[in-house]
N, C-alpha and C positions, 0 to 999 in steps of 0.2 A: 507531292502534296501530302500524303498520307504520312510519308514518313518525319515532314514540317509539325503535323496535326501530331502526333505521336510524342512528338520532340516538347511539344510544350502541352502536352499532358503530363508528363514526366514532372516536367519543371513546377508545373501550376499547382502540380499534386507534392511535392516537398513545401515548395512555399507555401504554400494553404494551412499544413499540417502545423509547421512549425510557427505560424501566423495564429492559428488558434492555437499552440498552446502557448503564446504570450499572453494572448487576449486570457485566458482563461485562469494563470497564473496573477497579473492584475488583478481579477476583478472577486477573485475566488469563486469564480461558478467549475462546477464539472466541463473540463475541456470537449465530454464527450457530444454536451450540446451544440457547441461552437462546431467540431469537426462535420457532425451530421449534417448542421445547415449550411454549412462552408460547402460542401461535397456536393447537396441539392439544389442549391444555384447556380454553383459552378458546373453543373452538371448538365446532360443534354437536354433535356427539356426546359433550361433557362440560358443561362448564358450560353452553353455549348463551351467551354474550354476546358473542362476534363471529360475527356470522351475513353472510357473504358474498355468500350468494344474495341477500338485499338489494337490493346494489349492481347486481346484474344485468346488462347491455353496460358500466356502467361501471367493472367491476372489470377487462373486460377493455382495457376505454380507459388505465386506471390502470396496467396492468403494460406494455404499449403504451408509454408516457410514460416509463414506467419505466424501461424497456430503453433511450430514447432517450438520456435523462440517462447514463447508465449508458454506454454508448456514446461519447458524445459525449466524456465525460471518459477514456476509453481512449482517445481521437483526440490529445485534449490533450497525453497523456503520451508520447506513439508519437514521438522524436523521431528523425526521419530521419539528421543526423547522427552520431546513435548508435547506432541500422541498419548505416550503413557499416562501423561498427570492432566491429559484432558476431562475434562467433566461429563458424563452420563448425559446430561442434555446436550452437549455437541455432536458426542458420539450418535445421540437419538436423529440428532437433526439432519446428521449425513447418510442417517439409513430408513430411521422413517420418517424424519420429514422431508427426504429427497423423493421418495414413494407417493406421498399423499402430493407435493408441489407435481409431481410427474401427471399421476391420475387428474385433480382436480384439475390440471389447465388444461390437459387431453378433453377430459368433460367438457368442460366451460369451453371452448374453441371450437367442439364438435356440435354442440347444441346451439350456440351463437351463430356462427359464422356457416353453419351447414357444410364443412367439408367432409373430406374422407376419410376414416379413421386413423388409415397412415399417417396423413398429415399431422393429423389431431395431436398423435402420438408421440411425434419428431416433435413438435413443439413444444408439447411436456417436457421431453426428457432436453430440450436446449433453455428453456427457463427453469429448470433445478439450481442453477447456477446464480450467487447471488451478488457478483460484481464485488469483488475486493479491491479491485483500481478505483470502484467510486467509496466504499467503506471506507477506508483507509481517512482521508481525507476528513469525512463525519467526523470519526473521533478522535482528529484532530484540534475538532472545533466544540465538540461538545462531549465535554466531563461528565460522564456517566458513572456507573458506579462502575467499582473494579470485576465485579462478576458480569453486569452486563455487555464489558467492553472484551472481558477474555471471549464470551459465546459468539458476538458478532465478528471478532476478529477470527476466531479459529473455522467458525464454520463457511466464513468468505475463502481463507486458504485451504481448508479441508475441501468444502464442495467443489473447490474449480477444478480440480483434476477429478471427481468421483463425478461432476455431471458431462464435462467432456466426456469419456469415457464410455460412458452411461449411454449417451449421444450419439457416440462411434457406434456403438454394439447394436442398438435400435434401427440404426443405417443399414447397416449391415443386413440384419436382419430382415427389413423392406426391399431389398435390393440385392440379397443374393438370389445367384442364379438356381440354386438346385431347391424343388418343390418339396420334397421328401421331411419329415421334421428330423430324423436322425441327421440329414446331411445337413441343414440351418443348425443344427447344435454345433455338430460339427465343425462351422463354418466360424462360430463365435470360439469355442473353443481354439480354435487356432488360430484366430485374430492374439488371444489373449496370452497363447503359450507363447507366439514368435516376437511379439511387441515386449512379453517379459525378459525372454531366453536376449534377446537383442539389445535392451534398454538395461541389464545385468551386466551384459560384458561389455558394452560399450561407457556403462558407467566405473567397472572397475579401471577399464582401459585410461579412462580419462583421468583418475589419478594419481595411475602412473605416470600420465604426460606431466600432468601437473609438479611431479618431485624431478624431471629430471632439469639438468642445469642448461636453464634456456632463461632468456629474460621474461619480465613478465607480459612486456606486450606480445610479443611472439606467441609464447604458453597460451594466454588468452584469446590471440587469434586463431590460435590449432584448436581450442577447445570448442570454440564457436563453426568452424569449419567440420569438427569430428561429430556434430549435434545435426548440421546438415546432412551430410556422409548418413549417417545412423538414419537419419529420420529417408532417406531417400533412399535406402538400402532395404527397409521394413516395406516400404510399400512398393518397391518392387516385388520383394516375397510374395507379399501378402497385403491387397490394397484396406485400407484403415486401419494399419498395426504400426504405422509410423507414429502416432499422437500416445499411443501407448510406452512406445518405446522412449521417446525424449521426456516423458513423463517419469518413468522408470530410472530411466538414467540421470534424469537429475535427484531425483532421490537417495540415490544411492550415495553422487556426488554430493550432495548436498549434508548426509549425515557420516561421510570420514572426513579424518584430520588431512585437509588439502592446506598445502602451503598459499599463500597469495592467494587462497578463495577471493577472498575481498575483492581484489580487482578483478578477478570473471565477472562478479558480481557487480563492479562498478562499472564495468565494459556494458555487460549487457542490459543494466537498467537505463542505457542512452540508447543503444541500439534498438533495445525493446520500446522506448519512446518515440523516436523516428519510425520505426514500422508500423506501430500502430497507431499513429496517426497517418501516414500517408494511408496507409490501410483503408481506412474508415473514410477518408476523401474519398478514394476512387470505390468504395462501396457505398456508401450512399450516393455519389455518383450515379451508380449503377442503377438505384433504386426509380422507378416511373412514378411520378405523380398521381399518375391514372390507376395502377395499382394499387397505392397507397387509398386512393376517392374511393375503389372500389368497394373496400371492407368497410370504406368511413366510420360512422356514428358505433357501427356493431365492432367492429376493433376496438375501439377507444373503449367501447362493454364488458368487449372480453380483457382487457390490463384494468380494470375498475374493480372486475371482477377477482383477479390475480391477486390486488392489491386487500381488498376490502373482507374476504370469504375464504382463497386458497391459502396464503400467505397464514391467518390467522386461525384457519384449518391444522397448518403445518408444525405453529408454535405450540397450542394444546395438546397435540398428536405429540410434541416431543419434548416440552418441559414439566416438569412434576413443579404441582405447587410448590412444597418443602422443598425446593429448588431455587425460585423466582417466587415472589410474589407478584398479585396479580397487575400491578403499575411495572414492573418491567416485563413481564408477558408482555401488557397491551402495548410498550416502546416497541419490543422487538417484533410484533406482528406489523409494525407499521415501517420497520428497516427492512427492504430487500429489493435494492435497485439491483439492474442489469446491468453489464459492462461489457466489456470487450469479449472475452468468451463466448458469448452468446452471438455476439453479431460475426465474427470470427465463424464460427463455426458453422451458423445459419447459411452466411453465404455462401461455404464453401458443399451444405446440404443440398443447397438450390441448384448450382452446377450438377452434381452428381444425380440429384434425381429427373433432373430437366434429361439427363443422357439417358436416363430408367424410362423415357417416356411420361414421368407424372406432370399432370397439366397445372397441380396447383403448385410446383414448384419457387415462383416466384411469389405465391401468397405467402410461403411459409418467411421467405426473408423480411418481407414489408410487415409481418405481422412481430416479429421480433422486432425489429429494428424499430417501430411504435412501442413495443414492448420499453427497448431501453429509453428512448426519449420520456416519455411521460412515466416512470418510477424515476428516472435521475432526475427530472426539471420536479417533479413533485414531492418528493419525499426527501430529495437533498436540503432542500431550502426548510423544510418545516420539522427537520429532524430535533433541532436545538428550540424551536418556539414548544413542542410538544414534549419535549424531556422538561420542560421548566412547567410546564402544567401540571404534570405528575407528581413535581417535586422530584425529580431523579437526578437533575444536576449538583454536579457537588457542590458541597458548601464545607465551612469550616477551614480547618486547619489545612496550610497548602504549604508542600515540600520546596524543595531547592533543587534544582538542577543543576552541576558544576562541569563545567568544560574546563578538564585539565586535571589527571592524575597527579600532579605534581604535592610538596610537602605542601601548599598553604591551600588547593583543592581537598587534599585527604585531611589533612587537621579541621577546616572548617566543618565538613562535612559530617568528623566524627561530634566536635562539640553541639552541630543544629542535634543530632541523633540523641545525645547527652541529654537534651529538653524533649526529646520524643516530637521532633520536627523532621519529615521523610528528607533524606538528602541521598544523593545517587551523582557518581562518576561518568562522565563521558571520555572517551579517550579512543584515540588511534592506535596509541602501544600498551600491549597485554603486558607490558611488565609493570606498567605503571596501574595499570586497573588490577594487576596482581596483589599491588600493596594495598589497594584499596578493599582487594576482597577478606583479607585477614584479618581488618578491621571490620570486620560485617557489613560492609555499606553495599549497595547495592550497583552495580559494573556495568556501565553500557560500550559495548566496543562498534567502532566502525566510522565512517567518513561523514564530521557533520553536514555537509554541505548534503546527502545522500537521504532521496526521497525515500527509501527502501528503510533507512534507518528509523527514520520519523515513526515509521510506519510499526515498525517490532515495539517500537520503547511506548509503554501501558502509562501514560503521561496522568495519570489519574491524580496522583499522589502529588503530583509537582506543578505548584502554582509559580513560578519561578525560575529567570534562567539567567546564571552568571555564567561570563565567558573568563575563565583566569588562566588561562596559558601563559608562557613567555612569549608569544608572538602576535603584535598589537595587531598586525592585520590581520590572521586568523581570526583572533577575540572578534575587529571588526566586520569579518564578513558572515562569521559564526552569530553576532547579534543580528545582525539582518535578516537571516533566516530563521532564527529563532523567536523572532517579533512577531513575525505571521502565524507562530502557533499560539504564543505567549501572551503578545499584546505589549507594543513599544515600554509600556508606565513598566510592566512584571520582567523586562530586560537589562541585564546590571553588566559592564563591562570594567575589567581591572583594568587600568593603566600603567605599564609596567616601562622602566625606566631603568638605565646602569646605576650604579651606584654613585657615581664621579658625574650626573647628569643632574644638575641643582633646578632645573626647571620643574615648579609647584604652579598651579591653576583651583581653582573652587570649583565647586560643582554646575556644570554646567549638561546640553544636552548636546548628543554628537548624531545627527539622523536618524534621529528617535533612539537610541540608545542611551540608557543610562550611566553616569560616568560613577566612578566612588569619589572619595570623600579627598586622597590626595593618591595620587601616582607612586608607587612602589617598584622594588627589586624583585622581580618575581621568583628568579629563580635563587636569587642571596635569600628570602624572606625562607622560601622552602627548603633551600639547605639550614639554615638558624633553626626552623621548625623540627625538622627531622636530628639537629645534632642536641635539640633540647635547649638554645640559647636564643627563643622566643614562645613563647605560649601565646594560645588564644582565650583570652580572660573575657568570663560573662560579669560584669561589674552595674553597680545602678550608678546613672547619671548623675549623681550628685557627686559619685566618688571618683567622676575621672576629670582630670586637669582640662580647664576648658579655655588655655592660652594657648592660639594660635599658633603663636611662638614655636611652640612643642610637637612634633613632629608627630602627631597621636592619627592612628590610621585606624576609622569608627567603620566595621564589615557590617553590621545589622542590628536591629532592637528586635527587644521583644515584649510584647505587649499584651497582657490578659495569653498569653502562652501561643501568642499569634505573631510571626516574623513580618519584621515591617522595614522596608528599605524605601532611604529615602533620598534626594539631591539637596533634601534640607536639613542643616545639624541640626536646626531646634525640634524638628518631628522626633528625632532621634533623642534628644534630649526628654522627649516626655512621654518615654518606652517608660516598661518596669527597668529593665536590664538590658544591658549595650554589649553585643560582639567586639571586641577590638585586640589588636594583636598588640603585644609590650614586652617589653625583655623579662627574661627570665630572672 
């Protein structure tokens, strides 16, 4: 019977997972809500069909693995070069405003809710962390300005590895065995040197996996295998220097030239979506009702508190006026949901100190895990109502996005630039975003279908997104996804066609994607382009032949020096000046 109950806790906890994040993808809310209350119904104190106790040391093995993965892809993204030309206020916000967020919640936890200072303290340093899995998503949706969107993105990927970390060391420190403060120095000291010394060679290690001649599902499965290895090898050493070391090691991996990165990369942003959400099933699972009632009203005080005093504590503590002015100070005191990290970490605090004997072990997860639910349900939804208050949303002139390196991608791109209109390349192959980068345009490389990509590319600039590849279904599934950043109307798709393929169509609409004006040779059009025997001519509407008949392919207007695309010739018609391609 046990092992029946078991058998579809497994199961209930996949489906659940992958069930919220459909729901969540629909409807555009943070998946992280859907999993929490997915997890607490289906959980034992309601339905009873994810039963956690179950799993027993291996739930805690699971969030262990978890945090690795988790970890390991925060290493990935930490790219040092972009460390350097980080800004003075990010840098402040990952040292001292991870400081004042550590203190003030410690405060505010301790005075509220009357616990013990250890706890107080674990709490602090596991809310330093400001949820990049839910960021990301924000300013997808809401155009900010380009400085406020570089602070909140850098300091979401900076802090999650310095507040885990932070988190580990704290533990430690609560829960090492030797009383002495030379041996607690000690004790951190050498969490820090064997999780380095380990997370060093194991990430040099992995780049040589990566060069030798193996395919690339193999290589990606070794790499994912040798993150495991590593992170289970560390805390055999030395218990809490595993989170340090997959940390370490994807940094390292993360800033050399590794062949096929991309796909580790592709691999483990599916892998890392499957765990943490089953994750988070069988952790809020875990979670008691009765715990949760217990803190009640004074929880809910103490994240009111986080949100409204600490948080805006944090941001004055680390942006200089002649930095921010004072309307993006007050946006960014009001950004800094909790995410995965923190409930990740929390839980696997609460195993480790419940074995320490501390009684408020289970406070400390229920008081996170209210942590993330009310910053994600509260501050996600009213991030875009309250940038439009301030005035902080963009207005004005809005760039081009082009999918496709190709000659009639890079030619268009460079004539929007020619008018001082932002255009930027998307591409798979570096040799084609090569060509583009000599022309000064701006290169995004990597898999558009890829959450992770969305997520680097600073969408500020670009109200707009054409798909012009040669491959119509690409184009089509590349506008589908592009819609839900963009907005169906701001999605333009090339039709591209042989040459010896005499089928023409008007403009119509294909699944909310916008079609152009007639069907072209995409990749005849870009070699024409490239050998000089078509141009992209900026002409006013009066001057261009307006018979049908004539095979005239109209890319864009421009209007008072504002890009305007349209499924209607006459909108285009009463531009100043018309994009269109014509022989040379």
């Amino acid at each position: 019977m046990i092992e029946h109950h078991l058998l579809m806790t497994i199961v209930a906890t996949i489906v659940l997972g992958v069930f919220a994040l459909v729901i969540a993808e629909r409807t555009k809310i943070p998946s992280i809500i859907f999993l929490l209350s997915l997890g607490v119904v289906f959980g034992p104190d309601l339905l009873n069909v994810v039963r956690p106790e179950l799993l027993r040391q291996g739930l805690f093995a699971l969030v262990s693995l978890s945090i690795a993965i988790i970890m390991f892809e925060g290493g990935l993204t930490l790219q040092i070069s972009n460390v350097k030309t980080v800004s003075t206020s990010v840098l402040n916000l990952i040292t001292i405003g991870a400081i004042v967020t550590w203190a003030g919640a410690a405060i505010v936890s301790w005075l509220i809710l009357d616990i013990s200072w250890t706890v107080a303290i674990l709490f602090g340093s596991l809310v330093i962390v400001t949820g990049p899995t839910v960021i990301g998503p924000i300013l997808r949706t809401v155009k900010v300005s380009s400085n406020i969107r570089t602070i909140l993105r850098w300091e979401g990927i900076l802090i999650d590895p310095v507040g885990a970390i932070t988190a580990v060391l704290v533990l430690g420190f609560v829960t090492v065995e030797e009383q002495t403060l030379l041996a607690t120095i000690g004790g951190f000291l050498g969490r820090i040197a064997i999780g380095t010394i380990i997370g060093l060679t194991a990430g040099f290690l992995m780049t040589r996996i990566m060069r030798l001649n193996l395919s690339e599902s193999v290589s990606t499965l070794l790499i994912f295998a040798f993150v495991f290895l590593m992170f289970g090898v560390s805390e055999l050493i030395v218990k809490e220097s595993g989170i340090m070391s997959v940390t370490i090691a994807g940094i390292v991996m993360g800033n050399m030239k590794v062949p096929n990165l991309q796909h580790v990369k592709g691999f483990k942003e599916k892998l890392t979506l499957l765990m943490v959400a089953s994750l988070f099933i069988l952790l809020a699972a875990n979670l008691r009702l009765q715990e949760i009632e217990a803190i009640g009203w004074r929880g809910v005080l103490v994240v009111v508190c986080l949100m409204l005093i600490v948080r805006p504590l944090n941001i004055w503590a680390s942006i200089r006026k002649d930095s921010l002015d004072l309307k993006g100070r007050l946006f960014l005191s009001w950004i800094a949901p909790r995410g995965i990290i923190a409930a990740a970490v929390a839980s696997l605090f609460s195993f480790t100190l419940a074995q320490h004997g501390f009684h408020e072990a289970s406070l400390l997860s229920s008081l996170t895990f209210l942590t993330i639910a009310i910053t994600v349900l509260i501050q996600g939804p009213t991030a875009k109502p309250l940038a439009k208050l301030l005035g902080l949303l963009q207005t004005g002139k809005s760039g081009v996005l082009i999918l496709g390196g190709n000659g009639l991608g890079v030619s268009f791109a460079r004539e929007l630039m020619k008018q001082k209109i932002p255009a930027g390349i998307l591409d798979s192959n570096r040799r084609n975003l090569s060509v583009a980068q000599r022309e000064g345009i701006a290169t995004f490389f990597g898999d558009v279908h890829s959450d992770e990509l969305w997520d680097e590319i600073d969408l500020t600039d670009y109200g707009f997104f054409i798909a012009a590849t040669s491959n119509n279904e690409l184009n089509s599934l590349a506008c589908s996804k592009a819609k839900q950043l963009f907005g169906p109307e701001q999605v333009f798709q090339v039709r591209n066609v042989a040459k010896s393929d005499k089928h023409e169509f008007s403009l119509t609409m294909v699944q909310g994607n916008q079609r152009y004006d007639r069907p072209i040779d995409v990749l005849g059009v870009s070699t024409d382009l490239r050998a000089g025997r078509k141009v992209i001519r900026l002409r006013a509407p009066d001057q261009l032949p307006m018979d049908d008949t004539e095979e005239l392919v109209l890319l864009a207007g421009l209007r008072k020096n504002e890009i305007v695309f349209s499924t209607d010739r006459s909108v285009l018609a009463t531009s100043d000046l018309v994009f269109h391609l014509a022989d040379q």
